[in-house]
Residue frames relative to the residue before (quaternion, step in Angstrom):
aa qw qx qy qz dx dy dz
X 1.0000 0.0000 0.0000 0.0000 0.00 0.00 0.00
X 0.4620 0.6894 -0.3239 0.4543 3.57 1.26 -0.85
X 0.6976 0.6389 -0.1622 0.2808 3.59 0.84 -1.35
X 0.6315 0.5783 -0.2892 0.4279 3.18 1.74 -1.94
X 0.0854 -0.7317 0.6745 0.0483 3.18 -1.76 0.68
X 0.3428 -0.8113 0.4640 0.0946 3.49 0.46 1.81
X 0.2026 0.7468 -0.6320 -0.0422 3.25 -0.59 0.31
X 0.0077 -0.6632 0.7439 0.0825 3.72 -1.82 -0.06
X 0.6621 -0.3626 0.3118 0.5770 3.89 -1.05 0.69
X 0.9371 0.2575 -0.1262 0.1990 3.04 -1.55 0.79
X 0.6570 0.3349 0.0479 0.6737 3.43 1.78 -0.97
X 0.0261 -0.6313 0.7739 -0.0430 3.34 -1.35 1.08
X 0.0984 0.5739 -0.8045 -0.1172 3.48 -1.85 0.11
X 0.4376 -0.5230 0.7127 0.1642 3.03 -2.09 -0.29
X 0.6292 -0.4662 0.5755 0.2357 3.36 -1.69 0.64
X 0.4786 0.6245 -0.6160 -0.0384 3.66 -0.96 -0.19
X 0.3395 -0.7481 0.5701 0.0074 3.29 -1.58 1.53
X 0.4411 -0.8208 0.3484 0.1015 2.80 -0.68 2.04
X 0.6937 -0.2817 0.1568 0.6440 3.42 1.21 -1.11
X 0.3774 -0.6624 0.5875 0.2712 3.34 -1.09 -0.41
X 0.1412 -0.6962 0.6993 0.0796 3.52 -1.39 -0.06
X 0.1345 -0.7146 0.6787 -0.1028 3.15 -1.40 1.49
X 0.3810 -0.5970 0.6362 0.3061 3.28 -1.40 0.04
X 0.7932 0.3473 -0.1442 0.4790 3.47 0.84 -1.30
X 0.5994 -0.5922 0.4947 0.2128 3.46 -0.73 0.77
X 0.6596 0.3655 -0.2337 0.6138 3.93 0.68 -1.04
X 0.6175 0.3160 -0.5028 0.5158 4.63 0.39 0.08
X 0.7107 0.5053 -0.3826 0.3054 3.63 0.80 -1.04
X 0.5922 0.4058 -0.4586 0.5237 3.62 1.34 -0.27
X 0.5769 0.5980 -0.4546 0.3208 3.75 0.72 -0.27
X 0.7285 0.4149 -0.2227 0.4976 3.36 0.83 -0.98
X 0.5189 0.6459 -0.3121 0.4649 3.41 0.98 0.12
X 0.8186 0.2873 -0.1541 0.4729 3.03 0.80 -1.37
X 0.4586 0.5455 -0.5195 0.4715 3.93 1.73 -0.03
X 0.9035 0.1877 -0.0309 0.3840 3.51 0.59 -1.60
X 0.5815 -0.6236 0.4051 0.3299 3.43 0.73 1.26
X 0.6000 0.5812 -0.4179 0.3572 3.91 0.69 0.21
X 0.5865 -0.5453 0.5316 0.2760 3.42 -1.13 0.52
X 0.1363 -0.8625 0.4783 0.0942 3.77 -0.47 1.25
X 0.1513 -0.7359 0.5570 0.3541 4.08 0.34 0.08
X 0.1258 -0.6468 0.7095 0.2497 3.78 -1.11 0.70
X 0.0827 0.6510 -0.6994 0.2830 3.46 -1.01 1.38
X 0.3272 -0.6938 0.6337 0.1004 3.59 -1.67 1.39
X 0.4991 -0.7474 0.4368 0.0386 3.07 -0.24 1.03
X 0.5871 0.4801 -0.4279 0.4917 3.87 1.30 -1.11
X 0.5556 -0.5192 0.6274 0.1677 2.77 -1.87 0.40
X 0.3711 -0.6254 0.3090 0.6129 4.14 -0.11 0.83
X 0.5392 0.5491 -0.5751 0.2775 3.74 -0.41 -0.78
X 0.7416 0.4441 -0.2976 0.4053 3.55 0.31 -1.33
X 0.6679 0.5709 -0.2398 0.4128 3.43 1.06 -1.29
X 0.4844 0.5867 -0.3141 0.5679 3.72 1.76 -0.52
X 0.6217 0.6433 -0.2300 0.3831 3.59 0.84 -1.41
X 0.7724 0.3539 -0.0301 0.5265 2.99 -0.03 -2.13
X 0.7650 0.2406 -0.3260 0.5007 4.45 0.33 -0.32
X 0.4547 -0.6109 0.5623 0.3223 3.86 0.88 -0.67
X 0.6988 0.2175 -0.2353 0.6395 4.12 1.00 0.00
X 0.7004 -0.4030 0.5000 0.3115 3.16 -1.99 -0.07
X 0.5786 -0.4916 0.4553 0.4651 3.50 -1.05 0.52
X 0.7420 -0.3220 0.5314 0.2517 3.09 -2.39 -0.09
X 0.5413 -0.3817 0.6570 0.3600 4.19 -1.31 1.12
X 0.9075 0.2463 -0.1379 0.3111 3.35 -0.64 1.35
X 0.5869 0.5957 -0.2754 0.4742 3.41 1.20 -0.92
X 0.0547 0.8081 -0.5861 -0.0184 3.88 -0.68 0.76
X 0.5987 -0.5176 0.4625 0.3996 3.72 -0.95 0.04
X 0.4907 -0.7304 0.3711 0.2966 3.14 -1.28 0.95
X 0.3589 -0.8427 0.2617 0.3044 3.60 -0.64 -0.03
X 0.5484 -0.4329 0.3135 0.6431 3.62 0.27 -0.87
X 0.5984 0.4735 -0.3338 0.5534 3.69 1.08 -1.07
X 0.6143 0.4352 -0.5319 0.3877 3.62 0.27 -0.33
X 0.6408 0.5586 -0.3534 0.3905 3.72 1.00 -0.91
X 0.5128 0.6563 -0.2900 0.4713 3.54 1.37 -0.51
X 0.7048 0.5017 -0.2297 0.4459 2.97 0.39 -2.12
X 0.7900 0.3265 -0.2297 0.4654 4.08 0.13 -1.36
X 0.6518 0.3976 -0.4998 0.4088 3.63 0.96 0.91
X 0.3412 -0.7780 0.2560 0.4613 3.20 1.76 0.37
X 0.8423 -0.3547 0.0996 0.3935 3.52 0.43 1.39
X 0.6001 0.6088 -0.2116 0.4738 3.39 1.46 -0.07
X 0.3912 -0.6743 0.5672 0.2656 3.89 -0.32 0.98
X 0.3140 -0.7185 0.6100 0.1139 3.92 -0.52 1.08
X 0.3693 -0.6793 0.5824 0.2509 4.17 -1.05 0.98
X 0.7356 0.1176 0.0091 0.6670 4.09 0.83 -0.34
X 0.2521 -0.6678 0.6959 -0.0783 2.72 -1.03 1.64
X 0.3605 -0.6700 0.6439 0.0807 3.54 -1.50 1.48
X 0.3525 0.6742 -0.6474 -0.0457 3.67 -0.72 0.27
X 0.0650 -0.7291 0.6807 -0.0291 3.32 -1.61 0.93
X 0.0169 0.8096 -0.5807 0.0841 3.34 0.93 1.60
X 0.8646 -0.3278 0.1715 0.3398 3.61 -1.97 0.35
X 0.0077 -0.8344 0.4703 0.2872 3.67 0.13 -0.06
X 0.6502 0.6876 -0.2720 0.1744 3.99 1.42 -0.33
X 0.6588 0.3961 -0.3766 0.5171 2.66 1.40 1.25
X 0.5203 0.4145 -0.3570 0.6558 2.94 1.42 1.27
X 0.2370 0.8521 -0.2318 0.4050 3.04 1.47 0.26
X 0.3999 -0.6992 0.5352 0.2544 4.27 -0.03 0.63
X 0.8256 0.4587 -0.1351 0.2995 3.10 0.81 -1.69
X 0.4609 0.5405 -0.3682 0.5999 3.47 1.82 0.25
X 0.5037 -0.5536 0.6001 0.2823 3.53 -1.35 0.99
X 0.6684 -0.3885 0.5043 0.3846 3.61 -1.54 0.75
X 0.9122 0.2531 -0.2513 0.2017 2.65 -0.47 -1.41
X 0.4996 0.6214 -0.3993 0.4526 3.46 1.55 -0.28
X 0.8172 0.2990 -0.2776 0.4070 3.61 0.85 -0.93
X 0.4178 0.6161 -0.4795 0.4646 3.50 1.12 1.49
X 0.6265 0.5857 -0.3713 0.3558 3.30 1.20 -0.17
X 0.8075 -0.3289 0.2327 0.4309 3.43 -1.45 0.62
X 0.6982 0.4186 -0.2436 0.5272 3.64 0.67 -1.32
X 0.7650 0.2782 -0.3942 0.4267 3.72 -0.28 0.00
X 0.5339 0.5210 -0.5214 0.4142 3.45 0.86 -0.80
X 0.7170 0.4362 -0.4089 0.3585 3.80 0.38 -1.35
X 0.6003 0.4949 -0.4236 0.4640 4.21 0.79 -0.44
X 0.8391 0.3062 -0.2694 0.3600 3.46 0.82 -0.57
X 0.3450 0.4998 -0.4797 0.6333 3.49 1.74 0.86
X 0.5236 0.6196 -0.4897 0.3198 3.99 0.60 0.01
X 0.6528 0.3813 -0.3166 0.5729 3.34 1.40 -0.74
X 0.4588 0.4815 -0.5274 0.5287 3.79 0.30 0.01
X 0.9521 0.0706 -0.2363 0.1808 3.40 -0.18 -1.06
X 0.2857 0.6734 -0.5321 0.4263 3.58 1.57 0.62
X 0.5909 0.5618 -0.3443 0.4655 3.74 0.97 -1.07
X 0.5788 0.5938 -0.3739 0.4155 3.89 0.68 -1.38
X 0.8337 0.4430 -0.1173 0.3080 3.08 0.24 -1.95
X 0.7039 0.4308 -0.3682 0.4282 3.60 1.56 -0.27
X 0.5647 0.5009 -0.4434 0.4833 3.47 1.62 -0.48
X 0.5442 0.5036 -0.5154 0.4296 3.81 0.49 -0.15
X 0.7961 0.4506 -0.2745 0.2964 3.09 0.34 -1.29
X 0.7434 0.3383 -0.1929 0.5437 3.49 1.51 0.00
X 0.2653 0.8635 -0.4113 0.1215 3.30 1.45 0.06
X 0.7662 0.3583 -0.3014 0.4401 3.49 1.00 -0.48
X 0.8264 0.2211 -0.1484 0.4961 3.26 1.10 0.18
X 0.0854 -0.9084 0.4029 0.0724 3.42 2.21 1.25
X 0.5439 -0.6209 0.5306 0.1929 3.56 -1.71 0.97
X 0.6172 -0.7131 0.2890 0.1642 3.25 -0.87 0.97
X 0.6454 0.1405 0.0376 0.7499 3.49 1.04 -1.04
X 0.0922 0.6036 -0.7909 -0.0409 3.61 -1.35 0.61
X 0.2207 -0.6668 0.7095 -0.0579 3.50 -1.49 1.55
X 0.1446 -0.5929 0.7901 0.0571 3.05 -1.48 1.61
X 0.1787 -0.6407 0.7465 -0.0184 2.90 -1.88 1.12
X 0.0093 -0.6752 0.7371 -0.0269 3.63 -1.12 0.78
C-alpha cells in the first residue's frame, strides 16, 4: 500500500502508513518487517469479550484498549483511510451455526464492532474518511 501513487489530472499523493495493531506479537513483527512501520501488539477485546472468547479473566496487567491507544499506535496523527482486517472465523461458512452462536465467536465477531468504536472515538472530532474492511 506504501507503494500506491494515486493520481487524477493534475494531483498526485502517496500512501503513508501510520501504524498497525496486532493482537499477536509474531503478525506485529510481520507487518513491520513487510512495511517498515512500527506495529503496536495490543488486544483490542473489551474484558467481557476477552472473558467470552478465552473462558477466564484477563492476564495481572492486561487492560482494555482505549481510543488514545488508537491515536498513540498511529503515532499521533489522525490517518485519511483506515485498514481493518478484523477476525473473520466466526463469520466464517466453514464453522457450524450453531458453533458460531456461541459466547466465543460472538465475542471475535463483536471485535470488529469494537476496533470500529474505538477508532471513531478516537477521531470523533475530526472522523476518518474512508474506513476499509479487509477479510
Amino acid at each position: 500500500m506504501q507503494q500506491a501513487q494515486p493520481e487524477i489530472p493534475g494531483l498526485r499523493g502517496r500512501m503513508v502508513c501510520l501504524g498497525g495493531i496486532d493482537v499477536d506479537p509474531a503478525g506485529a513483527a510481520d507487518f513491520q518487517r513487510f512495511t517498515g512501520v512500527r506495529c503496536t501488539v495490543r488486544d483490542l477485546f473489551s474484558r467481557n469479550q476477552y472473558i467470552a472468547f478465552h473462558g477466564h479473566q484477563p492476564p495481572e496487567g492486561w487492560a482494555e484498549a482505549l481510543p488514545a491507544d488508537m491515536r498513540a499506535a498511529a503515532g499521533g496523527r489522525r490517518p485519511n483511510i483506515l485498514f481493518l482486517s478484523a477476525p473473520c472465523k466466526g463469520f466464517s461458512g466453514l464453522l457450524s451455526h450453531a458453533r458460531s452462536l456461541t459466547a466465543k465467536y460472538q465475542a471475535l465477531n463483536e471485535l470488529t464492532l469494537r476496533g470500529i468504536w474505538l477508532c471513531l472515538e478516537a477521531w470523533k472530532d475530526d472522523p476518518v474518511e474512508v474506513i476499509l474492511f479487509e477479510n
